[in-house]
PAKEMAR-34557 format. One line per 10 residues: their letters; for each residue x, y, z of C-alpha. Coordinates in nm, 3 decimals. Layout:
// PAKEMAR-34557
A) X/Y/Z  ...
***
This chain:
// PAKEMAR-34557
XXXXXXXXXX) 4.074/5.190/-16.099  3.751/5.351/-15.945  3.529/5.134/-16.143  3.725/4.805/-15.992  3.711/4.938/-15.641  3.348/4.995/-15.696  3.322/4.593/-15.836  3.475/4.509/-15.513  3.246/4.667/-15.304  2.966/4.545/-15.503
XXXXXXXXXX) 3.098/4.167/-15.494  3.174/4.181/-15.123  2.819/4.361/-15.025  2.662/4.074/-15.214  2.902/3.806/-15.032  2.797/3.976/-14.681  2.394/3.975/-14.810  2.405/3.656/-14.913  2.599/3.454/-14.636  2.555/3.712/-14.329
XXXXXXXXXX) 2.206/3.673/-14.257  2.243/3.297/-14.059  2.516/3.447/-13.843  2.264/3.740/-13.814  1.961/3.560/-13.669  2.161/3.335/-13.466  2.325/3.690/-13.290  1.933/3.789/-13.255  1.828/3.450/-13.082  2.145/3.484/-12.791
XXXXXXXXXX) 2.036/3.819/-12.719  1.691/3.716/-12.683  1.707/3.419/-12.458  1.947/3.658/-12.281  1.720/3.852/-12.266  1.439/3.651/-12.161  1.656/3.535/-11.888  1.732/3.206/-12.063  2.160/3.249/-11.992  2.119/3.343/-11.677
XXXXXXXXXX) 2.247/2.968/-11.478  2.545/2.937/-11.780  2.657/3.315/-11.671  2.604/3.274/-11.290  2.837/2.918/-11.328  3.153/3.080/-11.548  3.094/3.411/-11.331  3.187/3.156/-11.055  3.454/2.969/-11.239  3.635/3.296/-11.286
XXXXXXXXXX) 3.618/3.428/-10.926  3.787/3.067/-10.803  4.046/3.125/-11.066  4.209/3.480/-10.894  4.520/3.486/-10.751  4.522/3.434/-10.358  4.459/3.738/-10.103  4.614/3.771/-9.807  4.411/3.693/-9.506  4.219/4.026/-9.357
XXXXXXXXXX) 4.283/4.098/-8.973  3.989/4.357/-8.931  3.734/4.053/-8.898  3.764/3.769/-8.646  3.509/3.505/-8.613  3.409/3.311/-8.315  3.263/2.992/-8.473  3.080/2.756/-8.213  3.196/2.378/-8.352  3.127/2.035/-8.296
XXXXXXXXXX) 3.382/2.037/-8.026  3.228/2.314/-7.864  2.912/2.201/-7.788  3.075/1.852/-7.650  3.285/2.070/-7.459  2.972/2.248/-7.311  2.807/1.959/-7.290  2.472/2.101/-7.395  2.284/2.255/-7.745  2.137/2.508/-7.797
XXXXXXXXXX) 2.420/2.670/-7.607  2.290/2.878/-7.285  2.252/3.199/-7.269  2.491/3.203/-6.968  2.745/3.057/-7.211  2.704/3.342/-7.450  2.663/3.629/-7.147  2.999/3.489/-7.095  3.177/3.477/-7.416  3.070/3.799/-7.476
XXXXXXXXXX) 3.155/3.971/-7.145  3.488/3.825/-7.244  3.501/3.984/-7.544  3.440/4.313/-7.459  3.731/4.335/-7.226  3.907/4.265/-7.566  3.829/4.653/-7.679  3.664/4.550/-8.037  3.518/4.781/-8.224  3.204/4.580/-8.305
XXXXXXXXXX) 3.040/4.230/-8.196  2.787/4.107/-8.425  2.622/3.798/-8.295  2.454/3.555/-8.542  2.234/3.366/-8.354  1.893/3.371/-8.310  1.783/3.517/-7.913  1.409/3.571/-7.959  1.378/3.302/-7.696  1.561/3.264/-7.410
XXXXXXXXXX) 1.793/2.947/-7.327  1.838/2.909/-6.983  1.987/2.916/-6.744  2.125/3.297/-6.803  1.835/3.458/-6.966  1.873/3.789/-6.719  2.239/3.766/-6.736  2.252/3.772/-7.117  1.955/4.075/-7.084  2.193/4.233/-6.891
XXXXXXXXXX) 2.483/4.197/-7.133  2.308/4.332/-7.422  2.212/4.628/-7.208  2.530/4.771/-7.102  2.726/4.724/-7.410  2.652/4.930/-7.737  2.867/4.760/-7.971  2.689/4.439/-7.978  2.469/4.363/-8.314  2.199/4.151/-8.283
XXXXXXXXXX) 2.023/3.977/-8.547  1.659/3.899/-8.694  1.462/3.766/-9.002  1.253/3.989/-9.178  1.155/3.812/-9.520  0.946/3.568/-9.568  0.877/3.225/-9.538  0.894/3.289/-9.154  1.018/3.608/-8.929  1.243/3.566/-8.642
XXXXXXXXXX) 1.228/3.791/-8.367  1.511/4.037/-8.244  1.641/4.023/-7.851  1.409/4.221/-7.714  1.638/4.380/-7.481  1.829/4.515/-7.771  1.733/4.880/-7.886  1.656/4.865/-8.278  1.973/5.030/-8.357  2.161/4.745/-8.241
XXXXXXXXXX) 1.932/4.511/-8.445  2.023/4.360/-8.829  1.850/4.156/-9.007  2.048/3.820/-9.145  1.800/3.753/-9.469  2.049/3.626/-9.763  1.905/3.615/-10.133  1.986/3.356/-10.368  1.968/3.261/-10.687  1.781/3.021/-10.936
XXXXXXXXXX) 2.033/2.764/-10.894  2.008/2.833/-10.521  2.398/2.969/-10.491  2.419/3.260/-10.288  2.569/3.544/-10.464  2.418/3.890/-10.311  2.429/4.055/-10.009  2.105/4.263/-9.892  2.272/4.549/-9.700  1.880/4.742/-9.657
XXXXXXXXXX) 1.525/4.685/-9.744  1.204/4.881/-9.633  1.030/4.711/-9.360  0.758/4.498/-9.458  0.560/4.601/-9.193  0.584/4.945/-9.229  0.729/5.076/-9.581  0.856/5.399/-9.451  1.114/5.241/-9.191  1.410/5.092/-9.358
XXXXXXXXXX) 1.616/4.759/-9.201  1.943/4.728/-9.173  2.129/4.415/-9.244  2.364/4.287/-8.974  2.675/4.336/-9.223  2.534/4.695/-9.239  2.520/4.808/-8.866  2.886/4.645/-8.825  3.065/4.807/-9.098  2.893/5.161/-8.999
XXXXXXXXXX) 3.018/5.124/-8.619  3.361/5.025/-8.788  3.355/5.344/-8.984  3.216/5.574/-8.711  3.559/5.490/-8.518  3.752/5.547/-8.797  3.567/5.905/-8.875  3.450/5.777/-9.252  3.103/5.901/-9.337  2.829/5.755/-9.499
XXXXXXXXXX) 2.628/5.925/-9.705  2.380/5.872/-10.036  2.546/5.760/-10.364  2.678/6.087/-10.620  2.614/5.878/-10.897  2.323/5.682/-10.784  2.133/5.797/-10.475  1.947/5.495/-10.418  2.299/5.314/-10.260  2.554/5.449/-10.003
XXXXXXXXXX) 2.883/5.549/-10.061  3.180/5.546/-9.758  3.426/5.816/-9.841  3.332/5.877/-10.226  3.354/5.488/-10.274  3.028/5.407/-10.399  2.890/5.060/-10.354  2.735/4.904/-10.676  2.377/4.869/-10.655  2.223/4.539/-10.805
XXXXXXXXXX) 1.959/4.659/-11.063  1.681/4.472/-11.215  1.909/4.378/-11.499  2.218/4.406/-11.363  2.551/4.159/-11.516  2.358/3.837/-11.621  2.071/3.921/-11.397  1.740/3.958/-11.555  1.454/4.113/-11.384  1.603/4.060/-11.064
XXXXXXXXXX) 1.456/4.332/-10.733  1.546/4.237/-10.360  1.317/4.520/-10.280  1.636/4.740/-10.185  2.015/4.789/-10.194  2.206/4.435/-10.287  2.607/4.410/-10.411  2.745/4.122/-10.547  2.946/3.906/-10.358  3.345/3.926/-10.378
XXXXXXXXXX) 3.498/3.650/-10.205  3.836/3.686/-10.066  4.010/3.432/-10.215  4.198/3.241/-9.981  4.211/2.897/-9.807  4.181/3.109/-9.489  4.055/3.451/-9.515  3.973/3.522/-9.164  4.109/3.458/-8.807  3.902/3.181/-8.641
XXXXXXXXXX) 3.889/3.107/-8.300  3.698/2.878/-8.112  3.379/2.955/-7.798  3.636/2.725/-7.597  3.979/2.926/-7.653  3.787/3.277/-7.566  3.622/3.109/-7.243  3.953/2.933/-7.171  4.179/3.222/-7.217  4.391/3.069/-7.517
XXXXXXXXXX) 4.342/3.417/-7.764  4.640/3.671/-7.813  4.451/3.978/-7.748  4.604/4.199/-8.006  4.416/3.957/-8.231  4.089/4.075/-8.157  4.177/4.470/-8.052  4.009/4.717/-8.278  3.807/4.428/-8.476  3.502/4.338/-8.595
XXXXXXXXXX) 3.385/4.062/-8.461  3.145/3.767/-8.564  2.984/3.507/-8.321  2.776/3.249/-8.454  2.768/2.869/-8.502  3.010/2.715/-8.741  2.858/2.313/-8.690  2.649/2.146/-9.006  2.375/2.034/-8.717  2.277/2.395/-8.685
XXXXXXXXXX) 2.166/2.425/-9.076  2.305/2.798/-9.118  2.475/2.642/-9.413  2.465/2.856/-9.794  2.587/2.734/-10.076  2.846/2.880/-10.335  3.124/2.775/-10.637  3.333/3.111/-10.646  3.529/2.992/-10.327  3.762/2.697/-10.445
XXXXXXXXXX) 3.905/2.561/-10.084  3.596/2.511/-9.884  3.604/2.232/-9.687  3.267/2.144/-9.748  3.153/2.111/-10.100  2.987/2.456/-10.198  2.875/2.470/-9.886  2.956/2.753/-9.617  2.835/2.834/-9.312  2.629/3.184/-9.296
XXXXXXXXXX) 2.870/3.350/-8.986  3.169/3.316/-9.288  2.946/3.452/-9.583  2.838/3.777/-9.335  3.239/3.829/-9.265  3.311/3.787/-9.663  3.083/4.109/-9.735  3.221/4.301/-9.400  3.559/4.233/-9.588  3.450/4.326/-9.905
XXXXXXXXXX) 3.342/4.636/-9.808  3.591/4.747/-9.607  3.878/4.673/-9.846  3.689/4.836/-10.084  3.729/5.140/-9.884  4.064/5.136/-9.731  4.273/4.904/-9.972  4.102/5.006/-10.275  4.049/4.639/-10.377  3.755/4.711/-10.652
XXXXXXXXXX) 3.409/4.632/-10.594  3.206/4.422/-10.789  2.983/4.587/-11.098  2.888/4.547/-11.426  2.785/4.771/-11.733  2.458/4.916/-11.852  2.243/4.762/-12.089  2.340/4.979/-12.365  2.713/4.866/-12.364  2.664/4.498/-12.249
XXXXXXXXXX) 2.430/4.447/-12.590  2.704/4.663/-12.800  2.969/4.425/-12.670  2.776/4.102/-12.763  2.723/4.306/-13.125  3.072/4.324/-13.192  3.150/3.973/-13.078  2.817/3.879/-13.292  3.011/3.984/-13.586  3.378/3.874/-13.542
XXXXXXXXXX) 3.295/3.509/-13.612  3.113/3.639/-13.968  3.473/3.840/-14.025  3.668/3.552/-13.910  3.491/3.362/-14.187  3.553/3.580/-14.434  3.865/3.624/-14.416  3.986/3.293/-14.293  3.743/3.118/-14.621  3.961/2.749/-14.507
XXXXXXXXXX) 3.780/2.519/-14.200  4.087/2.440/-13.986  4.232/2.836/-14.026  3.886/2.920/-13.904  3.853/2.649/-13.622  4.200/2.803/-13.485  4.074/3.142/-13.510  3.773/3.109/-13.349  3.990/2.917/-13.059  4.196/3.199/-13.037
XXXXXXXXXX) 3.922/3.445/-13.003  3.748/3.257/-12.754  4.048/3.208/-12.497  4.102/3.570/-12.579  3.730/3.677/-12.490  3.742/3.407/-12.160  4.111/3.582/-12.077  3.947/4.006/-12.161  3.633/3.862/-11.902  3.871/3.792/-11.641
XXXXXXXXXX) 4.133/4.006/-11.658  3.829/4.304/-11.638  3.678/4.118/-11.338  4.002/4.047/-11.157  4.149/4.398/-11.208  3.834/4.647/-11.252  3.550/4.435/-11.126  3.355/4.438/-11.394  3.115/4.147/-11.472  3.096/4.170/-11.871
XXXXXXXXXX) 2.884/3.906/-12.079  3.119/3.615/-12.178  2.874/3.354/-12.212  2.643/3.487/-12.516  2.982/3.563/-12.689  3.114/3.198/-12.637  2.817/3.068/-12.721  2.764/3.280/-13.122  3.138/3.203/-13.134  3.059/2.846/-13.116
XXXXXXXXXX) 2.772/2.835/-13.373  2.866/3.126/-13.610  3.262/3.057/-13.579  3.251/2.688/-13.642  2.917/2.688/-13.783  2.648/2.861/-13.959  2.810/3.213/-14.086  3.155/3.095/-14.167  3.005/2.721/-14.340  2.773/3.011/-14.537
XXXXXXXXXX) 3.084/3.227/-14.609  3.291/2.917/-14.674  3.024/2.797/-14.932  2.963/3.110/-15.111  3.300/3.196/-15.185  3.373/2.828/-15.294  3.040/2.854/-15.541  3.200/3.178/-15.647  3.501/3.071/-15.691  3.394/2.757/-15.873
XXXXXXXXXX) 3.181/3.032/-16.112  3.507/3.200/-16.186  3.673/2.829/-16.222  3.371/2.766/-16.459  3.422/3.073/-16.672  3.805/3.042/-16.697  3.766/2.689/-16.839  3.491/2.830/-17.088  3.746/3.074/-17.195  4.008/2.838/-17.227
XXXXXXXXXX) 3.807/2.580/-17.391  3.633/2.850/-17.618  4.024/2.935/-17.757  4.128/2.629/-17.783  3.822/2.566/-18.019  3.952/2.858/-18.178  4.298/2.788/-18.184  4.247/2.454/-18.355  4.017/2.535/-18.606  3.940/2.921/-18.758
XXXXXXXXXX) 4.328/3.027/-18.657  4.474/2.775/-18.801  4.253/2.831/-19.148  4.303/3.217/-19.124  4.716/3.124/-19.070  4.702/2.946/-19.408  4.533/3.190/-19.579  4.740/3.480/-19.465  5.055/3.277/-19.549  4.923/3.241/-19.918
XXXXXXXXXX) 4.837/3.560/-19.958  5.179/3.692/-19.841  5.358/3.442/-20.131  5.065/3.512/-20.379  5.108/3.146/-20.472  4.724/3.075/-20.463  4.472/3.154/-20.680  4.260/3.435/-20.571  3.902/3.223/-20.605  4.105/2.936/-20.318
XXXXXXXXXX) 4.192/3.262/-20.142  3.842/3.349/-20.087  3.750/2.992/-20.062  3.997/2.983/-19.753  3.849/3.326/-19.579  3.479/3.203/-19.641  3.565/2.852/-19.480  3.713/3.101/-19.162  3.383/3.254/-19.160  3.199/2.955/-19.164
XXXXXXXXXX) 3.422/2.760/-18.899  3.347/3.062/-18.678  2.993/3.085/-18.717  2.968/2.717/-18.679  3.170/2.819/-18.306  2.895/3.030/-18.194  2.635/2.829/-18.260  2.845/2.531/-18.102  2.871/2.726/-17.769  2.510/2.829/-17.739
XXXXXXXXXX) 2.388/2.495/-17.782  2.617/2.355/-17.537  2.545/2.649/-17.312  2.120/2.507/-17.370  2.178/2.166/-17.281  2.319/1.934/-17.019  2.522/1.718/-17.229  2.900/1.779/-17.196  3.069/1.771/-17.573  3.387/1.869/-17.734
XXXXXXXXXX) 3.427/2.042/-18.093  3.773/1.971/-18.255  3.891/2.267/-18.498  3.769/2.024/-18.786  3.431/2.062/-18.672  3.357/1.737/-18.572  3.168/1.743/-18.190  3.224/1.450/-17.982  2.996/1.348/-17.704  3.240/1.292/-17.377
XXXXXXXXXX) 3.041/1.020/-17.307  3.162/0.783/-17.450  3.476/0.576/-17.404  3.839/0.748/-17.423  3.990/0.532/-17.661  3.689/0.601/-17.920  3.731/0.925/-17.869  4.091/0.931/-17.975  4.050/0.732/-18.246  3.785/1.007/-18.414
XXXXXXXXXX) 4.024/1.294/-18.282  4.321/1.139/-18.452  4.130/1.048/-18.840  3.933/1.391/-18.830  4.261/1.568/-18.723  4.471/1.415/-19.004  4.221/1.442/-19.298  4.242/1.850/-19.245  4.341/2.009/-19.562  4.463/2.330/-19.399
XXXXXXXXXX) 4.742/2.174/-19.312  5.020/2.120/-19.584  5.249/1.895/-19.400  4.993/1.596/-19.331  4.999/1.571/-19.771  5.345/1.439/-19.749  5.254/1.169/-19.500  5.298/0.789/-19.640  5.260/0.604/-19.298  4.996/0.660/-19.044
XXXXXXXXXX) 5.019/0.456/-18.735  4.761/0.442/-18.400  4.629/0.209/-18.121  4.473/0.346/-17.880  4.431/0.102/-17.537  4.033/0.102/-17.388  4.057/0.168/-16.984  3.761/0.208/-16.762  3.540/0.528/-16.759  3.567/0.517/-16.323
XXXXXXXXXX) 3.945/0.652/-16.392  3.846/0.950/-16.580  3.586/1.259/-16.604  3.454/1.421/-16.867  3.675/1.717/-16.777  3.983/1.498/-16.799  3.849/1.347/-17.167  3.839/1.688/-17.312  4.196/1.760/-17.185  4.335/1.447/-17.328
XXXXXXXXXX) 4.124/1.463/-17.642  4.277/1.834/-17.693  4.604/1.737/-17.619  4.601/1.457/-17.912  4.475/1.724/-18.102  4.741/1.978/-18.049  5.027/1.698/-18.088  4.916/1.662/-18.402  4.845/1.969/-18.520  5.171/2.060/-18.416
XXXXXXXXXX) 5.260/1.823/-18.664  5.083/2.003/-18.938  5.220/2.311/-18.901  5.605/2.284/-18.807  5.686/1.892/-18.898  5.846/2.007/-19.243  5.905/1.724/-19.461  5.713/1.426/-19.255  5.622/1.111/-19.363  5.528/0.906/-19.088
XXXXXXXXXX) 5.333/0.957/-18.765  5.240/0.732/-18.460  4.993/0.804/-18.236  4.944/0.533/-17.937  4.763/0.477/-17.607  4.943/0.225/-17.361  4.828/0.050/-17.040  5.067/-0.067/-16.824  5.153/-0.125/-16.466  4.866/0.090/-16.389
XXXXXXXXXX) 5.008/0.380/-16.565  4.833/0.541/-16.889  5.114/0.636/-17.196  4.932/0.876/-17.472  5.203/0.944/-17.711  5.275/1.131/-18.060  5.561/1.071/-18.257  5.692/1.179/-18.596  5.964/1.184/-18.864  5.984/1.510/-18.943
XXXXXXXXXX) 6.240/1.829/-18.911  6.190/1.823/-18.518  6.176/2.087/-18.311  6.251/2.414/-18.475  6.220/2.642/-18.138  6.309/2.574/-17.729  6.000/2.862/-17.654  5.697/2.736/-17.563  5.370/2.811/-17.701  5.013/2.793/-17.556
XXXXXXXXXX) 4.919/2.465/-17.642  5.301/2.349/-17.442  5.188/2.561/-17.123  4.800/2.371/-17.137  4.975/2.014/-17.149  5.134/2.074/-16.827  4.840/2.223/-16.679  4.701/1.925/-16.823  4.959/1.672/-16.629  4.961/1.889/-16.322
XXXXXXXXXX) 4.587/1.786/-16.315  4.613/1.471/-16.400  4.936/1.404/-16.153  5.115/1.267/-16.458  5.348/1.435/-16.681  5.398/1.518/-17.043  5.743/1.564/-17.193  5.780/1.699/-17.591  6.180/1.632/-17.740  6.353/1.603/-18.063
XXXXXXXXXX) 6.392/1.231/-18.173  6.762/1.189/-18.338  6.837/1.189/-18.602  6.490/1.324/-18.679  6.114/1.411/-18.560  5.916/1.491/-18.244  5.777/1.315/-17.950  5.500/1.388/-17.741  5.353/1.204/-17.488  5.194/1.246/-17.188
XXXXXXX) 5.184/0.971/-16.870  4.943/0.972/-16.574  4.858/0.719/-16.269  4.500/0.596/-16.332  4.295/0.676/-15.974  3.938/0.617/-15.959  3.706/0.965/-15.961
***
């Protein structure tokens, strides 16, 4: 028992060496174009593909945007709208009671007429944000009658594909690395807080990011998710959309000038102000938002109120923030999935079982991504996984597995028909001569010097055996050695071959019952070589052989024997009939069980009856198909 557990092991640590490796180097190349950053567009596009693919959120009532359209500015009549325009939207706003304004539009220079008016605005109301550009290429200047606590910058990072994923929420100064900026989501979200008495205060776990009542916000790293080697010089999250058609009030400049707002609408908000018109070109582009009116595009006021959502939420709803795992367990994960498409191949060892397996695995790894980003937030490597699934599921390590255990399995094939053929050699020859002898010696009716002669021919017959099989083991040539001890070359054509099994078969002295025969009968039909293999000839030639050794042994009294091979209709008849007693016993011996192994092969079949009022037939039948 132990010693065939420990064959097991050996066989299968062999299988694994042998056929693993491809599977193994193709799991080393993902991870390092991974790593290398060379996944990073394919991770960024199904990262997107799952965030469209949520469930809908409700629309969130703590952020209002005031969106300056098209019909705005024909309204007004005039663009870049004035600053009296703006003194007055805003004026109007405040006698809303919002928590926060945060105005996204550019008021380094003024836009008259209302430049002292708007100066005036900005002075005598603390809740109003305005905004600036810090990074390069090309800074915009804050109001300057704006203190800089008032001030956020509106710089928005994005990607290689240029999609706009990350929010910068602080970065040092560029001018002067000691003195951080604030980004205008930032300074909104802590006024929002400050009303509502939630702190802010530096990260437990990390303390490079902030953290709003023990909810800490998810830094982006330098290789954070599918990120590689990515630094916005400070504290970046990742993007959650709120998924939703319409995720935010919007009203227009028009209805707050005009009167046309339900004030509890905009009571206790945050709210945004900036233009919402393609001519201004505050346009970013993403693909996690599927009902955008415009094509991956949206306009920059939106994108700010996304992240003030985010956050908030985050917060006070408890909807999860967006974050990923460390490098330690994102490379673990992609080992395990590295390997599943070796086991799948192992165990699977047929194409279309392994095509559907690999399927299944992959719709389950798509549905485990989503399900942990939709629920948990966590961004966890799908596409390296999908991508070794593809080439080590459906190709390289389960074709190697596939192979080897075929070319195993053909070795074992090859030594079972070795065996087999090795006993029939046997069977036909040095058995049958031993079965005589012991019969005469058991009756004593042979003289002792025959007796010997009989046991030295068995010694002989066997020796000859060995020999045979080495030979044949040494050379290429496929042959076939009848129990007389004539070798055939398979070769040559079938009905030759039959024709020297059936004379070599009959002139056998070992057998007492072919001395009675008076009438020996055979025709054997040629047919072409394309409908058979050498494989097939031996089988045939053995089963003639058996047939009529059968005859030798058990047809008591015979005197005539037929042996033919028919053509006809496309159909091959190899038949062996005889006069004698018939067929003495319904159990089947080993040379009955190979003839229907023999027809099962061949898709024929083979049939062996009692002939009334005496003898034996057996034939065998088989379609000819071309090999």
């Amino acid at each position: 028992m132990k010693r065939s557990i420990r064959n097991r092991i050996r066989q299968e640590l062999e299988l694994w060496s042998q056929a693993a490796p491809p599977g193994i180097i193709v799991l080393v190349v993902v991870i390092l174009i991974r790593i290398a950053g060379g996944m990073q567009s394919w991770e960024w596009m199904l990262f997107d593909t799952m965030l469209r693919l949520r469930p809908l959120e409700k629309i969130d009532e703590r952020v209002v945007i005031v969106g300056i359209d098209e019909q705005d500015i024909e309204w007004l009549g005039q663009y870049p709208v004035p600053d009296e325009k703006i003194a007055q939207l805003l004026t109007k706003l405040e006698t809303y009671q919002p928590l926060a304004i945060g105005l996204d539009i550019f008021k380094n220079v003024p836009v008259e007429p209302g430049g002292e008016q708007l100066t005036r605005v900005f002075q005598t109301n603390t809740n109003i944000i305005g905004i600036e550009k810090i990074l390069p290429p090309g800074e915009t200047f804050p109001p300057r009658s704006l203190p800089p606590q008032q001030i956020g910058f509106v710089d928005l990072p994005n990607d290689g594909d240029s999609k706009n994923r990350r929010y910068l929420l602080y970065t040092p100064n560029p001018k002067n690395i000691n003195e951080d900026k604030y980004s205008l989501a930032l300074r909104l979200i802590t006024k929002y807080f400050q009303n509502q008495a939630i702190k802010i205060s530096a990260g437990n776990n990390d303390p490079n990011t902030i953290m709003f009542n023990q909810v800490e916000l998810p830094r982006i790293t330098k290789n954070f998710g599918a990120y590689v080697d990515v630094d916005d010089g400070g504290l970046s999250v990742l993007m959650n959309f709120r998924n939703n058609s319409q995720p935010f009030h919007i009203v227009s400049l028009r209805d707050i000038l005009q009167e046309q707002v339900d004030a509890k609408l905009l009571r206790d908000r945050i709210i945004l102000v900036g233009n919402r018109n393609t001519s201004t070109g505050d346009i970013f582009y993403t693909s996690a938002l599927p009902t955008l009116k415009l094509s991956g595009q949206i306009h920059g006021i939106d994108y700010h109120a996304h992240i003030i959502s985010q956050i908030l939420s985050s917060v006070i709803d408890n909807r999860p923030l967006l974050h990923s795992w460390g490098d330690v367990e994102e490379y673990a994960w992609i080992f395990i999935w590295g390997f599943l498409p070796m086991v799948i191949g192992r165990i699977t060892q047929s194409v279309w079982k392994n095509l559907l397996s690999v399927g299944a695995a992959g719709i389950g790894l798509f549905s485990c991504g989503y399900v942990m980003l939709w629920v948990w937030g966590i961004w966890i490597p799908i596409v390296p996984n999908l991508l070794i699934l593809a080439v080590n599921g459906v190709g390289l390590s389960a074709f190697a597995f596939y192979q080897h255990d075929q070319f195993l399995r053909s070795q074992i094939n090859e030594r079972q028909t070795t065996i087999q053929h090795t006993f029939t050699i046997i069977h036909n020859g040095p058995l049958q001569t031993l079965a005589y002898a012991l019969k005469h010696l058991r009756t004593q009716d042979l003289p002792y010097e025959q007796l010997v002669g009989q046991f030295e021919k068995l010694d002989r017959e066997i020796r000859e055996i060995g020999e045979y099989l080495k030979l044949e083991a040494l050379t290429k040539e496929e042959s076939l050695r009848l129990g007389s001890g004539l070798i055939l070359e398979l070769n040559r054509p079938l009905h030759d071959l039959l024709y020297e099994v059936y004379s070599s078969t009959l002139e056998r002295q070992d057998f007492e019952n072919f001395q009675t025969l008076k009438v020996k009968i055979r025709n054997f039909e040629p047919i072409d070589d394309k409908y058979l293999n050498k494989e097939d000839k031996r089988g045939i030639c053995l089963f003639l052989e058996e047939a009529l050794c059968n005859i030798g042994k058990h047809a008591q009294g015979v005197k005539r024997v037929q042996a033919l091979g028919v053509y006809s209709a496309n159909t091959y008849k190899l038949s062996v009939k005889d006069n004698g007693s018939g067929i003495q016993s319904k159990l089947e011996n080993k040379g009955t069980k190979q003839s229907k192994i023999l027809a099962k092969q061949l898709g024929g079949e083979f049939r062996r009856e009692s002939l009334s009022p005496c003898g034996t037939i057996c034939e065998l039948s088989w379609k000819l198909k071309k090999q």
